[in-house]
C-alpha positions, 0 to 999 in steps of 0.5 A: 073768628066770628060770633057765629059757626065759621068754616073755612079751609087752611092750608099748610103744605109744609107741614101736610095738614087736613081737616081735624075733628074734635067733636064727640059721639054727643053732639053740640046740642045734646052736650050744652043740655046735660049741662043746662040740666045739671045746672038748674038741678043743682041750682034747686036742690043740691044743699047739704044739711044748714048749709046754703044753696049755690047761687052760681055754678059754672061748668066748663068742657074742654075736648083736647087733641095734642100733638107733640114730637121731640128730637135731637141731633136728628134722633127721635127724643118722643113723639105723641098723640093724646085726645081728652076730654076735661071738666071743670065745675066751679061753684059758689056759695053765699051771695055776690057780695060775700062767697067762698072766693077769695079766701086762702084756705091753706090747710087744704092747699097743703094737706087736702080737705076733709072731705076730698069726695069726687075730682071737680077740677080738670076732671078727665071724663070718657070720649065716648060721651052721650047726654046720660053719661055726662049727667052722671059726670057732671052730678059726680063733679058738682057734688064734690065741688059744692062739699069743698065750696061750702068747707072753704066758705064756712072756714071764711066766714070764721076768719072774718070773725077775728078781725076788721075787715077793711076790703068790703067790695063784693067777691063777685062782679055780675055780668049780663049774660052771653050766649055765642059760638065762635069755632072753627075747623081745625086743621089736621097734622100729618104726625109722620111728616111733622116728625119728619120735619123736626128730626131735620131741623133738630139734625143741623146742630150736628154741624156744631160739635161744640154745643153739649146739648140741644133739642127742637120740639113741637106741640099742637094743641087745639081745643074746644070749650063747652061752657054754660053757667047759672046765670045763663051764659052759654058759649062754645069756642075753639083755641089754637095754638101751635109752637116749635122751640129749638134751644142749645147748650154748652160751657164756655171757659171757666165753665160758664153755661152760655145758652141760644133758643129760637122759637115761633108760635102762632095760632093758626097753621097758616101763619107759621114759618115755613121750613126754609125759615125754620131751619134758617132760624134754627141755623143762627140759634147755633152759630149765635151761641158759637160766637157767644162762647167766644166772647169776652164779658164785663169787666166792671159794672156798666152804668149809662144810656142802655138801648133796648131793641127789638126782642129785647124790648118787648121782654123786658116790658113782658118780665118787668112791666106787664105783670103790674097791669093785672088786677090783683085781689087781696086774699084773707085766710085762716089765722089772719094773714093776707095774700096779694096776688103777686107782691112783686107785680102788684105796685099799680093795684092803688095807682091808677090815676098815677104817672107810670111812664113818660108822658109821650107814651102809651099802652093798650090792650086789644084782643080784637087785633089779627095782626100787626103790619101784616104780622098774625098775633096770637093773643087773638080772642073774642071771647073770655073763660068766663063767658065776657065777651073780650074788650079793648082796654086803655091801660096807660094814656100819656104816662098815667095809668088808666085801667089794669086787665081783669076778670070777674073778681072785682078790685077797689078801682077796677069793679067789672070785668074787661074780658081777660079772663084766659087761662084761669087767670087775668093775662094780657091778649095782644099788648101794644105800646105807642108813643107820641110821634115827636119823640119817636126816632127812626133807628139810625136817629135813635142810635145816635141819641144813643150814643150823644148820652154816652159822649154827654156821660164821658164813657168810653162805651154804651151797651145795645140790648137786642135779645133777652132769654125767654122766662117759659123757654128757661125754665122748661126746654132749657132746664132739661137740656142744662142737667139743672145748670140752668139755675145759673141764668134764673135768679129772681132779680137779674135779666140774663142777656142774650145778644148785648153789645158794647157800642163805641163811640165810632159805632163800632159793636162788640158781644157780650156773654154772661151778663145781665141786667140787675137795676131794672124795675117798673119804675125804670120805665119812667126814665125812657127818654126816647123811642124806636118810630116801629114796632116789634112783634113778640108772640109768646107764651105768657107766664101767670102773674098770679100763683098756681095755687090760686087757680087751676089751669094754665100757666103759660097762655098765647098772649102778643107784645108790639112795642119800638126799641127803648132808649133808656137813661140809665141802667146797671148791667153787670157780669153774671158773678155767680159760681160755675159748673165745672167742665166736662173732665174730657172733650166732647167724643168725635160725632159722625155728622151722618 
């Protein structure tokens, strides 16, 4: 993508797809007026009675159009196609230094405000739009915002009263102003042939009569986004995103859940797996999860040498370390509590300067980058929510911790923004971690070191981590397949393991099932003594660090991890003890495969 309108051609024969349109009866212009004049009619008249005028107010358009369509067994779960158009507005009272952010109202979170007025905040407003009818929309929407932002602050600037507050930077970090377009043309899916597509591959576990349960789904979501704000930035940009997720389930003996997913996203149409790959992907997801019911598990705890490669590598990295490397403000509210952002991920938030890894690697942020070795990366952007243009970020050089990812929200070592703004939170783009060249090994030297730990530690065996389930595809495709069973697989402190293997000396492997990691914590990283010469690419839909009711958006965004396999010292993994689901009391009925 561009700073200025580009138009080009995509071409996506295997999923039959033309040229979308996500314009609306306004146009571009008439649509950025009506929010300009709202704006500065907002800016110099809208006050309610001593309260105090905004000083910024920020308006965001989102126009959707979403496709989705859900099978199983070859048979048509849902199918969708919804256009929408949102608004968003967000204002602020007080000044930079001192406003209504920041503050946990919790009566309001829990029991609403006392003034609930006119919906402010994913706002839907009609299609059929023209520049009168969005004034009415955006003056509707203001008004109800700045009743709730004058409620929020007065309740803030009460709490300060009762204590001694210690964090006085400001609220608010100021920003030279934007102005840029960055779109595109979308390209259009053939709703009946997509569905086609997903009913065949959804059809190949029908060849597995022993899983219980399985489904393949596919979303296209793209967007455009209309944003102007107070203090004169102004963009329209367009996101993509597309994605297709096959999970299964079944229980293997003494009831044990055992899942497989496979998943592939990507940001344009082009880049997607063809259907040969899909339904090959799709095919392994099946016969993995077979072999896995077969195989035997831990006997006793494992601790050693672990070899955490490919997925796997990336997922831990995604679940245990990245969330650290997001700036978290701390929050005040009524009755004098304090809310971190996240208290399990905000270790770094007073570290930086500090070692967080070994010397020999590194790790940096860059949403400027397509692709990776010839592989598109879906955490590609140019510019961020609120209008900052995205910048590439040195995270950690040569161990120590540099910088962390943020918004607008300043924290104590992290004053201005860096542009990672997505979502309606911090979240990372494209995550990239790289290692001095003497201490990393091609993978046949890293297994062997691998396995001269083991001989060094006198164990009979070492363990290979090479896929780890995924935390979005969990908790969402797999919980409704699971009939609730996947609670088994998620609690807070373990890492369930797909593909682990036990590796003996002589090389030879053995799967595991049903076993997790439960020692692995940010601090674990520092005791990575070797690293893979490659990288691999992990696009994924990235959980929000910091709570849902700290915002109001998202809560999975597109972001991209490269990262080469990790050697590690010493890890604890052990054999998932908890209580199982009982089986089924008769088999499975016989299935006609037609």
């Amino acid at each position: 993508m561009k700073k200025v309108i580009v138009l080009f051609t995509i071409i996506f024969s295997s999923l039959g797809l033309s040229a979308q349109d996500l314009s609306l009866s306004a146009s571009p212009n008439d649509i950025l007026r009506a929010m300009r004049d709202e704006i500065n009619r907002s800016m110099s008249q809208l006050k309610l009675e001593s309260l105090e005028r905004p000083y910024f107010v920020e308006y965001t358009i989102t126009i959707t159009d979403n496709f989705n369509a859900s099978a199983k067994l070859g048979n048509l779960i849902s199918r969708s196609n919804n256009k929408e158009v949102s608004l968003d507005v967000g204002i602020r009272v007080g000044n930079y230094a001192l406003d209504n952010s920041n503050f946990m109202d919790i009566g309001s979170m829990f029991f609403g405000s006392r003034d609930m007025g006119e919906r402010y905040s994913s706002r839907r407003i009609p299609l059929d739009l023209n520049y009168n009818v969005l004034r009415k929309e955006l003056w509707l929407a203001t008004d109800g915002a700045y009743k709730n932002a004058t409620e929020t602050y007065s309740k803030k600037l009460a709490s300060l009263k009762n204590i001694i507050q210690k964090d006085t930077i400001p609220d608010f970090s100021k920003v030279k102003p934007f102005k840029g377009v960055d779109t595109t043309i979308f390209p259009k899916i053939d709703f009946d042939k997509i569905t086609d597509q997903v009913l065949n591959i959804s059809a190949i576990f029908k060849n597995y009569p022993q899983i219980y349960s399985s489904n393949v789904s596919f979303e296209y979501l793209p967007k455009r986004i209309y944003y102007v704000n107070s203090e004169g930035t102004e963009y329209i940009k367009d996101d993509f995103f597309a994605g297709i997720e096959g999970v299964a389930y079944l229980q293997a003996d003494k009831g044990t859940p055992i899942v497989e997913h496979y998943s592939a996203y990507a940001r344009f149409p082009k880049d997607f797996p063809s259907l040969d790959s899909l339904r090959k992907g799709i095919t392994l997801t099946a016969e993995n999860i077979t072999k896995l019911a077969q195989a035997p598990t831990l006997d006793e705890s494992y601790n050693g040498p672990v070899l955490v490669e490919g997925q796997a590598a990336c997922e831990v990295l995604a679940r245990v370390f990245v969330p650290n490397l997001i700036a978290q403000r701390e929050k005040i509210s009524e009755g004098q509590f304090s809310f971190g952002g996240n208290e399990k991920s905000n270790l770094f938030q007073k570290k930086i300067g500090g070692r967080v890894l070994p010397e020999f690697l590194s790790i940096k942020d860059d949403p400027s980058m397509t692709e990776y070795q010839g592989v598109p990366l879906l955490g590609y952007y140019k510019i961020d929510d609120e209008g900052v243009p995205a910048q590439t970020v040195n995270l950690v050089e040569k161990g120590y911790l540099k910088s962390l990812l943020s918004n607008r929200t300043p924290i104590k070592r992290v004053l201005e923004s860096n542009g990672h703004a997505r979502g309606g939170t911090i979240i990372i783009s494209n995550l990239i971690m790289s290692s001095e060249q003497s201490k990393s090994l091609p993978t046949k030297e890293l297994k062997q070191k691998f396995l001269d730990l083991v001989k060094q530690r006198e164990l009979p065996y070492g363990i290979i981590i090479r896929k780890i389930i995924d935390r979005n595809i969990l908790h969402t495709s797999l919980s409704a397949i699971t009939f609730g069973n996947s609670s088994f697989l998620s609690e807070q402190n373990a890492i369930p393991l797909l593909q682990a293997y036990k590796v003996y000396p002589n090389g030879k492997e053995e799967l595991l099932k049903n076993v997790e990691i439960n020692s692995l914590t940010v601090q674990s990283f520092k005791d990575i003594v070797n690293v893979g010469n490659k990288g691999y690419v992990l696009n994924y839909l990235a959980p929000a660090v910091i709570q849902s009711f700290n915002f109001g958006r998202s809560i999975y965004t597109g972001s991209s991890i490269i990262a080469p396999d990790l050697l590690f010292e010493d890890l604890e993994i052990n054999a998932n003890d908890k209580d199982t689901p009982k089986l089924p009391f008769i088999s499975a009925p016989v299935v006609n495969k037609k």
